[in-house]
PAZAPA-697987 format. One record per residue (C-alpha): residue in three letters; chain; x, y, z. Coordinates in nm, 4 decimals. Example, Ala and Ser with C-alpha at 12.3 -4.5 7.8 and 13.67 -1.06 7.14 Angstrom:
! residues 2
SITE    aa   ch          X          Y          Z
SITE   ALA    A     1.2300    -0.4500     0.7800
SITE   SER    A     1.3670    -0.1060     0.7140
//
This chain:
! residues 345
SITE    aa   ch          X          Y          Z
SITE   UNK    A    -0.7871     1.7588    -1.9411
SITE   UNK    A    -0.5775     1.7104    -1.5894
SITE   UNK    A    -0.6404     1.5680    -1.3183
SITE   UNK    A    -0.4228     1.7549    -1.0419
SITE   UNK    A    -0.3116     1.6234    -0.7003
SITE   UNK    A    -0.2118     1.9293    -0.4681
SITE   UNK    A    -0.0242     1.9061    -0.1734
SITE   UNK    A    -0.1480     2.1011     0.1024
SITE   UNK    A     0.1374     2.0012     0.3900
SITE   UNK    A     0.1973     1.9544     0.7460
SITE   UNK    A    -0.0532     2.2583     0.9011
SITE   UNK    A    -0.2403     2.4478     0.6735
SITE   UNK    A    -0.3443     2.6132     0.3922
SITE   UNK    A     0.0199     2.8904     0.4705
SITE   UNK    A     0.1927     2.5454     0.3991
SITE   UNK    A     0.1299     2.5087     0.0787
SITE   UNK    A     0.4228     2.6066    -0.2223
SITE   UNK    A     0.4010     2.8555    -0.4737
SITE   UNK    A     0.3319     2.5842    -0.7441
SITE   UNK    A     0.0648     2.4057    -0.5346
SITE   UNK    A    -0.1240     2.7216    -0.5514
SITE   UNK    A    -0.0480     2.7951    -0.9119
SITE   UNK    A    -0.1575     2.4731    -1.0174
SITE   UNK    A    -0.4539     2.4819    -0.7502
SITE   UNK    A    -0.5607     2.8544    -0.9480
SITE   UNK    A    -0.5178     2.6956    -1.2597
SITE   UNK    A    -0.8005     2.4047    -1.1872
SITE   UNK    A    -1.0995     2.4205    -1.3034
SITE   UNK    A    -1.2943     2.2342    -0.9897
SITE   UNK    A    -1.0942     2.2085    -0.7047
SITE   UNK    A    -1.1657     1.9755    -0.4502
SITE   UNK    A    -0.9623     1.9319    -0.0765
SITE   UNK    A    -0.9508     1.5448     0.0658
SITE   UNK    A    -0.9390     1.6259     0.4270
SITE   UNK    A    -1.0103     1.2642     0.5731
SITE   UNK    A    -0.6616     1.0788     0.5784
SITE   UNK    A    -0.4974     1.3491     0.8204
SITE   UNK    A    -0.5824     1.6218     1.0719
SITE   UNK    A    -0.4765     1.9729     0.9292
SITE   UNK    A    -0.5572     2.3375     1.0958
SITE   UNK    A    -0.7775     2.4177     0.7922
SITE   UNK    A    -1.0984     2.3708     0.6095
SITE   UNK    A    -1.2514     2.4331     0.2485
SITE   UNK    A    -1.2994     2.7867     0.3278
SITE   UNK    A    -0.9671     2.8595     0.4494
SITE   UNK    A    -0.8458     2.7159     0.1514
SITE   UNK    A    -1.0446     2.8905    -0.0943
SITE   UNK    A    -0.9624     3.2190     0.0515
SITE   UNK    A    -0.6258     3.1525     0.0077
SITE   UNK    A    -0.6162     2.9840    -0.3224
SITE   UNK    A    -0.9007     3.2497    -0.4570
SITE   UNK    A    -1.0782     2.9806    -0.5822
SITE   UNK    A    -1.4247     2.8208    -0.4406
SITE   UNK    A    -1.3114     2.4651    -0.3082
SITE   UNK    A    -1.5547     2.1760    -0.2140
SITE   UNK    A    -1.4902     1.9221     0.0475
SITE   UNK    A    -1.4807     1.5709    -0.0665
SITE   UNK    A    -1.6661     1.2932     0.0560
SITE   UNK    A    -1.4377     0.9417     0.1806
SITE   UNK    A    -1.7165     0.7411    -0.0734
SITE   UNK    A    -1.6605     1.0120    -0.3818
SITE   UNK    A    -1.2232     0.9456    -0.3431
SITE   UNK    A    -1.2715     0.5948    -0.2996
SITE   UNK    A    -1.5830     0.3675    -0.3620
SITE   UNK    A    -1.7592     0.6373    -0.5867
SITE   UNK    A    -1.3671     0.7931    -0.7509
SITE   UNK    A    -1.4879     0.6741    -1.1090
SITE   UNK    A    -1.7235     0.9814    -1.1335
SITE   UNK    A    -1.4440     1.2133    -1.0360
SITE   UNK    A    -1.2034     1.0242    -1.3450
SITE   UNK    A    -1.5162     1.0977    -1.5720
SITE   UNK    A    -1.5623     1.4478    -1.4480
SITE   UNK    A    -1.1470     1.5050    -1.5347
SITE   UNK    A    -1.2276     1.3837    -1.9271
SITE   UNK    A    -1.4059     1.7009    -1.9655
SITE   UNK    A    -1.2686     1.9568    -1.6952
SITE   UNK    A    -0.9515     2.0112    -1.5029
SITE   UNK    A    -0.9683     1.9017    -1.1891
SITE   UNK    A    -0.7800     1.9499    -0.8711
SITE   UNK    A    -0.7697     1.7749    -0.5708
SITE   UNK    A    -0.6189     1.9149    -0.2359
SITE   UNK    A    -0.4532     1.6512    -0.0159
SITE   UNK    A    -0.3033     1.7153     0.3138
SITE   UNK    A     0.0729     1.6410     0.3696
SITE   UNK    A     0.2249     1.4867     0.0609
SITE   UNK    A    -0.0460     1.3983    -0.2402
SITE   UNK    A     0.1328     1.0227    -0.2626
SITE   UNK    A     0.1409     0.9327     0.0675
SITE   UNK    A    -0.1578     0.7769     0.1136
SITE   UNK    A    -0.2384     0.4286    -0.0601
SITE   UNK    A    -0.5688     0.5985    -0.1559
SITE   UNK    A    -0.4109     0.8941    -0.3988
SITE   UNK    A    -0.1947     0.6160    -0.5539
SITE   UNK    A    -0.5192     0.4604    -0.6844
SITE   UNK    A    -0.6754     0.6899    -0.7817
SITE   UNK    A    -0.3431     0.7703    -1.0064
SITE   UNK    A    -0.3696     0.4661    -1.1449
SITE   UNK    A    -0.7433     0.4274    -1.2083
SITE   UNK    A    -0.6747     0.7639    -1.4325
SITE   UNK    A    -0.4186     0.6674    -1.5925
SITE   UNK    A    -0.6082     0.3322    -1.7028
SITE   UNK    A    -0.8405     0.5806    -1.8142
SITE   UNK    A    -0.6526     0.8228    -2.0660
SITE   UNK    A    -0.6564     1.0762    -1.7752
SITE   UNK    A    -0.3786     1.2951    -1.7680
SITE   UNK    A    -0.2544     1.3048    -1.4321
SITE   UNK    A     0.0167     1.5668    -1.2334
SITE   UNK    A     0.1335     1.5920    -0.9004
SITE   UNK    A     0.2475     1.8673    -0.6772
SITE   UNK    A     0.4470     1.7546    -0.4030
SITE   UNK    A     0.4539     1.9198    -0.0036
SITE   UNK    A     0.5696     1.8500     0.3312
SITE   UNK    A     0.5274     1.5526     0.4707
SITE   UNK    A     0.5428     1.3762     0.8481
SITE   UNK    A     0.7566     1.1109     0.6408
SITE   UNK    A     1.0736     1.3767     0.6454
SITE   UNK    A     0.9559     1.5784     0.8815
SITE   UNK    A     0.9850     1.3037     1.1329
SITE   UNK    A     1.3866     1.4387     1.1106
SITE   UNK    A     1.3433     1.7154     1.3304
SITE   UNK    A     1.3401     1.4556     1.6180
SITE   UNK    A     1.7557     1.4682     1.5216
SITE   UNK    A     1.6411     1.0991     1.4056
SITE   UNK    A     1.8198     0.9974     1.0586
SITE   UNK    A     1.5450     0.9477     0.7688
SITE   UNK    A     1.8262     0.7367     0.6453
SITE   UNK    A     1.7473     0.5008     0.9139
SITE   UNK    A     1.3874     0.4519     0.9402
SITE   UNK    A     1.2529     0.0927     0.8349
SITE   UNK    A     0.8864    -0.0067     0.6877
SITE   UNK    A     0.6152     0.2692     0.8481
SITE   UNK    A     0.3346     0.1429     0.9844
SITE   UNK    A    -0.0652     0.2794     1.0663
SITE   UNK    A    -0.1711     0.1836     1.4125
SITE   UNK    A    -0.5159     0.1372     1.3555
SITE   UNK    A    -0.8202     0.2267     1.5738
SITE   UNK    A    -0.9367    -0.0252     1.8301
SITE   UNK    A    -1.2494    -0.1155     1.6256
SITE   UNK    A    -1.0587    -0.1392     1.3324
SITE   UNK    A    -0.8143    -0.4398     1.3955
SITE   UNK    A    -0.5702    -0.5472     1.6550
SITE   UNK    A    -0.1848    -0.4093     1.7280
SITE   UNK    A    -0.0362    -0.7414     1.5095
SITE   UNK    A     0.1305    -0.5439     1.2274
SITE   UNK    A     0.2509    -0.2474     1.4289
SITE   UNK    A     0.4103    -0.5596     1.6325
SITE   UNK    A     0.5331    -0.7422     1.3510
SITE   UNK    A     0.7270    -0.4357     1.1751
SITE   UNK    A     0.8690    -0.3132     1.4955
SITE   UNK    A     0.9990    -0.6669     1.5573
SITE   UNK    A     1.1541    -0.6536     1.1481
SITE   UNK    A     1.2847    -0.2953     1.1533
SITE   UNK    A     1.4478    -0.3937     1.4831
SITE   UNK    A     1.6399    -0.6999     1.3201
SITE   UNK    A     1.8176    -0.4438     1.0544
SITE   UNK    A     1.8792    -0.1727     1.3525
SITE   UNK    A     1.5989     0.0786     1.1966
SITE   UNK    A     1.3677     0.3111     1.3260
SITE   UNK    A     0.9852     0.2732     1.3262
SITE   UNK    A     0.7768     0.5633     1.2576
SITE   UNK    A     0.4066     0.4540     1.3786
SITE   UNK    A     0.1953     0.6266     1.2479
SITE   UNK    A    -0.1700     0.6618     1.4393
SITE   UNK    A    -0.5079     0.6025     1.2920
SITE   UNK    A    -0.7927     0.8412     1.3063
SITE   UNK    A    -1.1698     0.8930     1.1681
SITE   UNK    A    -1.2657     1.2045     1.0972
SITE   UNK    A    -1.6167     1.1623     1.0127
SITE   UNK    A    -1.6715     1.0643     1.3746
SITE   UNK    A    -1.3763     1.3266     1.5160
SITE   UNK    A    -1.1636     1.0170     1.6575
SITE   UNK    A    -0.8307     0.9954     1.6952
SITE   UNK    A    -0.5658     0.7637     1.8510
SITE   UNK    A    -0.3440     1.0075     2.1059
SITE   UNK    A     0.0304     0.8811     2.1430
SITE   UNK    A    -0.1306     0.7837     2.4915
SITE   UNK    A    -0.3306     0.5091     2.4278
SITE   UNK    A    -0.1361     0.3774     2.1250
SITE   UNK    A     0.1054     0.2933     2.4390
SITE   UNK    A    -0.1566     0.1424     2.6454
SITE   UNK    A    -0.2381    -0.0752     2.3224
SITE   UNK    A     0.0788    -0.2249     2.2446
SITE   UNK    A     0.1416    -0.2689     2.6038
SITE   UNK    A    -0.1562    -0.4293     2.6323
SITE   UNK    A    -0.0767    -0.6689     2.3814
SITE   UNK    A     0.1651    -0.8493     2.6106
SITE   UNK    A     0.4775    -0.8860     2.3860
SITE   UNK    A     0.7396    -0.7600     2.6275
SITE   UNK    A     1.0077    -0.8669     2.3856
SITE   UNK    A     0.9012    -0.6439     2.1408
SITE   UNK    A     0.7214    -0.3399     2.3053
SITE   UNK    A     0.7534    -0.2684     2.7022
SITE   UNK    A     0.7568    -0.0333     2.9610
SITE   UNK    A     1.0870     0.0545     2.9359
SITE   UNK    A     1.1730     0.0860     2.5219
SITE   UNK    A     1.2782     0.3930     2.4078
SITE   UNK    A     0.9800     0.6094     2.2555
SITE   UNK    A     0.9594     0.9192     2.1119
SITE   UNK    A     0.6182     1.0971     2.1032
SITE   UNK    A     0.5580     1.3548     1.8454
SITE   UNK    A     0.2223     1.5736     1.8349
SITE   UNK    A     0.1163     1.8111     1.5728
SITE   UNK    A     0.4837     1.8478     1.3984
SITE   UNK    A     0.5137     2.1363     1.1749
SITE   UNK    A     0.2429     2.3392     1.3208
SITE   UNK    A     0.3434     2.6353     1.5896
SITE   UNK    A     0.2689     2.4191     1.9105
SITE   UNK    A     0.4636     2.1423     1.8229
SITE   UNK    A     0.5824     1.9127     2.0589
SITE   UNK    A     0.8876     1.6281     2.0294
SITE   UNK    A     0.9307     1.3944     2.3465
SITE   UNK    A     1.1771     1.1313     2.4091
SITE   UNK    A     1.1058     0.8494     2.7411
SITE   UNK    A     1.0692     0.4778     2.8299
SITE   UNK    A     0.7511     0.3873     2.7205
SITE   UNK    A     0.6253     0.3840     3.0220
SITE   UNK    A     0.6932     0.7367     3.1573
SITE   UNK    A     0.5859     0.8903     2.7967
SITE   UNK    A     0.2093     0.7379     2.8509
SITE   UNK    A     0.1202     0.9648     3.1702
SITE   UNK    A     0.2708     1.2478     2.9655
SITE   UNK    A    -0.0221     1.5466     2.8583
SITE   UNK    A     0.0759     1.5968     2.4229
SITE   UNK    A    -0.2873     1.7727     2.4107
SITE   UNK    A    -0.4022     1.7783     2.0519
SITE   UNK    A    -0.3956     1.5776     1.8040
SITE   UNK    A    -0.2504     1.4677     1.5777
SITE   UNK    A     0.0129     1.2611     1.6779
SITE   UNK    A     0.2536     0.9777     1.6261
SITE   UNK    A     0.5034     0.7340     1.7797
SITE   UNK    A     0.8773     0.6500     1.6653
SITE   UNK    A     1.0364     0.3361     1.8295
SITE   UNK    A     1.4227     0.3929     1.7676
SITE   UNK    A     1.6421     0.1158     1.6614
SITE   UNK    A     2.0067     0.1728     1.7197
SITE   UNK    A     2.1739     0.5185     1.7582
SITE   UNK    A     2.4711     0.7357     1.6711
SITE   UNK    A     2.5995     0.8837     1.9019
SITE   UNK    A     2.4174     1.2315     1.7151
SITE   UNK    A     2.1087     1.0996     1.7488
SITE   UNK    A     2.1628     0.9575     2.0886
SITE   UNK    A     2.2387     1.3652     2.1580
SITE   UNK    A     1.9907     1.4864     1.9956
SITE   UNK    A     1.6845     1.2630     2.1805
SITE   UNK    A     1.8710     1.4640     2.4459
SITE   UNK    A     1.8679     1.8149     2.3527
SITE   UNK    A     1.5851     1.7947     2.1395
SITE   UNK    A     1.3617     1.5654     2.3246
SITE   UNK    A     1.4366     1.6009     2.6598
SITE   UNK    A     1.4802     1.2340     2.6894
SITE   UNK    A     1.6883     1.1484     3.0237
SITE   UNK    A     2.0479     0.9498     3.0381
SITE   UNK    A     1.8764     0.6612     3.2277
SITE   UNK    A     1.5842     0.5530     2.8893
SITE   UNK    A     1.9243     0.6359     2.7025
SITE   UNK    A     2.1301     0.4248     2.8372
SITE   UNK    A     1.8756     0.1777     2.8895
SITE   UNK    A     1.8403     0.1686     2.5280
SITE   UNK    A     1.9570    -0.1820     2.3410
SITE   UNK    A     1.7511    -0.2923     2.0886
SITE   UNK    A     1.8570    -0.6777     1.9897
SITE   UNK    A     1.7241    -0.7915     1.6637
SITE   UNK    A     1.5326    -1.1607     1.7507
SITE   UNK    A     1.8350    -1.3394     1.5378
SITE   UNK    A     2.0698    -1.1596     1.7641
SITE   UNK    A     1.8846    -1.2485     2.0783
SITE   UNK    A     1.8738    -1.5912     1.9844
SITE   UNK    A     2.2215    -1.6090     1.8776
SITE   UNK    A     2.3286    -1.4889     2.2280
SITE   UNK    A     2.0945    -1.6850     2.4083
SITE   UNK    A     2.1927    -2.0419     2.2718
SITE   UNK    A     2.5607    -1.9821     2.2356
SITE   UNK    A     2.5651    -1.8772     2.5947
SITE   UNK    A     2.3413    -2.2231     2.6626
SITE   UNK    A     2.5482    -2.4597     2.4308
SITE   UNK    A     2.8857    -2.3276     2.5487
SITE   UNK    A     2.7883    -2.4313     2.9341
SITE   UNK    A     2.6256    -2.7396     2.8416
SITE   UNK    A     3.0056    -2.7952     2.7126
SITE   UNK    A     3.1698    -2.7211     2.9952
SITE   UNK    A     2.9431    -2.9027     3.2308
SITE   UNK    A     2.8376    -3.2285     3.0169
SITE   UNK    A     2.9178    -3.5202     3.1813
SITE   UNK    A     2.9288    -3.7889     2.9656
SITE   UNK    A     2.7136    -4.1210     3.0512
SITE   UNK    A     2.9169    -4.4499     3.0935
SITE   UNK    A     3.0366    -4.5719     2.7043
SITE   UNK    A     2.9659    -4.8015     2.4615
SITE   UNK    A     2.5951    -4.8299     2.5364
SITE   UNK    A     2.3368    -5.0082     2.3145
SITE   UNK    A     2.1641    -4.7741     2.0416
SITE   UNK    A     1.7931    -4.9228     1.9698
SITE   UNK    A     1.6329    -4.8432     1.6232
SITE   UNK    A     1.3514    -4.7210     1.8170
SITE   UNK    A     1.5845    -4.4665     1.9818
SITE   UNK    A     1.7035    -4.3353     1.6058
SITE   UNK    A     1.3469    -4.3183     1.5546
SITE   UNK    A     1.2248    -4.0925     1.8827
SITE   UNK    A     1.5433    -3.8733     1.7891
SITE   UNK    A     1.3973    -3.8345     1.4238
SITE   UNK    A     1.0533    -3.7599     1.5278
SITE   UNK    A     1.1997    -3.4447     1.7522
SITE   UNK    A     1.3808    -3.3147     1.4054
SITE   UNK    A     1.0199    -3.3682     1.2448
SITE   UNK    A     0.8516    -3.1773     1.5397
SITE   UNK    A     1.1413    -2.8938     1.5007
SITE   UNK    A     1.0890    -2.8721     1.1154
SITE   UNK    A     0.7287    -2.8162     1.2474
SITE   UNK    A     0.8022    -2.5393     1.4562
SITE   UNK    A     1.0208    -2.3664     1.1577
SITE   UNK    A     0.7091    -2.3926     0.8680
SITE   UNK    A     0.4708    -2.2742     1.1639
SITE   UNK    A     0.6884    -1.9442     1.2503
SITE   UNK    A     0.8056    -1.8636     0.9491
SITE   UNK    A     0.5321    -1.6062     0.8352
SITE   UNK    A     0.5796    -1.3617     1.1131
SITE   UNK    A     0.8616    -1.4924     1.3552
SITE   UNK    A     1.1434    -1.5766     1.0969
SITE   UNK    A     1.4717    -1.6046     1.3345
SITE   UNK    A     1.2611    -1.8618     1.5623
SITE   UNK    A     1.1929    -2.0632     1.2585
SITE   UNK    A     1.5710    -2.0385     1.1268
SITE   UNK    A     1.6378    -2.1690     1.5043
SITE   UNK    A     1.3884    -2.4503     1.4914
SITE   UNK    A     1.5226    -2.5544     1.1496
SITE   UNK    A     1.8412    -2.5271     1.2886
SITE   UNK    A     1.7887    -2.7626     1.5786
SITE   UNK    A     1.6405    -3.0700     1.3557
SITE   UNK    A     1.9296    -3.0167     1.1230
SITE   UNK    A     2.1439    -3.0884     1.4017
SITE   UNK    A     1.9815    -3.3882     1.5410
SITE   UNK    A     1.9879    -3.5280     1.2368
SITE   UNK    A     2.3892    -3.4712     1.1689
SITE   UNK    A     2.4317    -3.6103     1.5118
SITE   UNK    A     2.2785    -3.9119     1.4047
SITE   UNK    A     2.5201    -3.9485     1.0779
SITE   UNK    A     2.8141    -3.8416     1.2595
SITE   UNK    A     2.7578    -4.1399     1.5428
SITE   UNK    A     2.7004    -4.3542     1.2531
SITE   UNK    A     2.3305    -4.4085     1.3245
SITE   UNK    A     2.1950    -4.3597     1.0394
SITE   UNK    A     2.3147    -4.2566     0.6256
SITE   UNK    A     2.2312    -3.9538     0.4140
SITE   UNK    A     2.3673    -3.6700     0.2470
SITE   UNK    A     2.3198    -3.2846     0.2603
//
């Protein structure tokens, strides 16, 4: 016996591939999961157009309750409809596994998903980074959306965010308010009013709509339905740059406006350009002067207080804590090179 995930795709039941339906017909029991994305269908749509009688399945039965459906898959084949790609969400990938574990024979049939389909902005998939859920206000706070916009940024990369919604209680994050929210969260280095954003609502279905703006202007614009998603760019060719243009409508001024600088870049910049005047202007204090142990020892204290800084902003801000490592390193080789103090490296 099988267990079958089915893709479904981007819209609807019309999305789904000559072998999805095959292998949907050839199910015993078909289920559809129709929680972990919005589609333009139901379970009677899809039965219709499969031919088959298809029962909706229940969050609890996929994942708290999902050993009953292994068990029922020992005796029966048993499909399970998933919108967009079957292996996209964490969920499906469990479930996998937890058959698998269990002598279930397991098969996948693969469909559209918003992870390519995202290339219709004229954006490379080549160059998107780590995706990332935005999750619902209830749920937990912007930090991770932050944190991988900040990372993909570093290597260049595009984000694709991707925007949380409950269907049980028909709520869904609009590309609206996921702008409010991470503008709300006060991190103008990472997320502002004026970074380059690219809005895209219900892609793949008829109504479609792909829109490129500053942050700022893209909030107060109307994408009606859901669902929808975000895509912070990192840098551009000059093809996508054109594209955002034609495709997007985005203007020459959030264009040209558009620089992202990776945190280790930004701090590169910023203390070359402060260590470079500081050379220039230094004016050095009247020579010899008297060097007090207790003077070595303030100096080492501000190396321990930088080494501080590095171990504390490591986890999530990893070109501060290079910097901070950076700067007690070079306190303390000051100190050896005056002939203050002894050590090696």
């Amino acid at each position: 016996m099988t267990l079958t995930l089915i893709s479904i795709g981007l819209t609807d039941h019309t999305d789904m591939s000559q072998r999805a339906l095959q292998a949907a017909r050839g199910c015993d029991t078909l289920y559809a999961e129709l929680y972990t994305m919005i589609l333009d269908t139901d379970a009677h749509r899809l039965s219709e157009a499969i031919g088959r009688s298809v029962e909706e399945l229940p969050r609890g039965r996929l994942e708290e309750d999902s050993s009953t459906l292994i068990e029922e898959a020992q005796r029966t084949n048993v499909g399970v409809l998933v919108g967009g790609d079957a292996l996209t969400a964490t969920t499906h990938i469990s479930l996998l596994l937890e058959a698998a574990k269990s002598g279930v024979r397991t098969r996948i049939v693969h469909g559209s998903s918003i992870l390519t389909a995202v290339a219709e902005t004229g954006l490379s998939p080549y160059k998107f980074g780590r995706t990332v859920t935005l999750p619902l206000p209830e749920k937990a706070p912007p930090d991770t959306v932050l944190s991988t916009l900040r990372e993909n940024r570093e290597h260049g990369l595009h984000t694709l965010v991707l925007l949380d919604l409950d269907t049980v209680n028909r709520e869904a994050h609009t590309i609206n308010r996921a702008i409010r929210i991470l503008l709300d969260a006060d991190q103008p280095e990472t997320f502002n009013g004026d970074t380059l954003t690219v809005g895209v609502a219900r892609l793949g279905w008829k109504d479609q709509e792909i829109r490129a703006d500053s942050a700022g202007n893209l909030a107060g614009h109307d994408f009606e339905e859901p669902p929808h998603a975000l895509i912070v760019p990192g840098r551009l060719h000059f093809h996508e740059s054109e594209a955002l243009r034609t495709i997007a409508g985005c203007s020459d001024e959030a264009l040209e406006g558009h620089s992202p600088v990776g945190e280790l870049d930004r701090l590169i910049e910023k203390y070359s350009e402060s260590c470079r005047k500081v050379i220039l202007e230094l004016d050095p204090k009247n020579l010899p002067r008297t060097i007090t142990s207790e003077d070595v020892k303030a100096l080492t204290e501000h190396a321990a207080n930088y080494l501080d800084d590095g171990e504390y902003y490591q986890a999530e801000r990893k070109a501060t804590a290079l910097a901070s490592v950076s700067y007690a390193e070079g306190i303390l080789d000051a100190l050896r090179l005056l002939g203050l103090v002894e050590f090696e490296w």
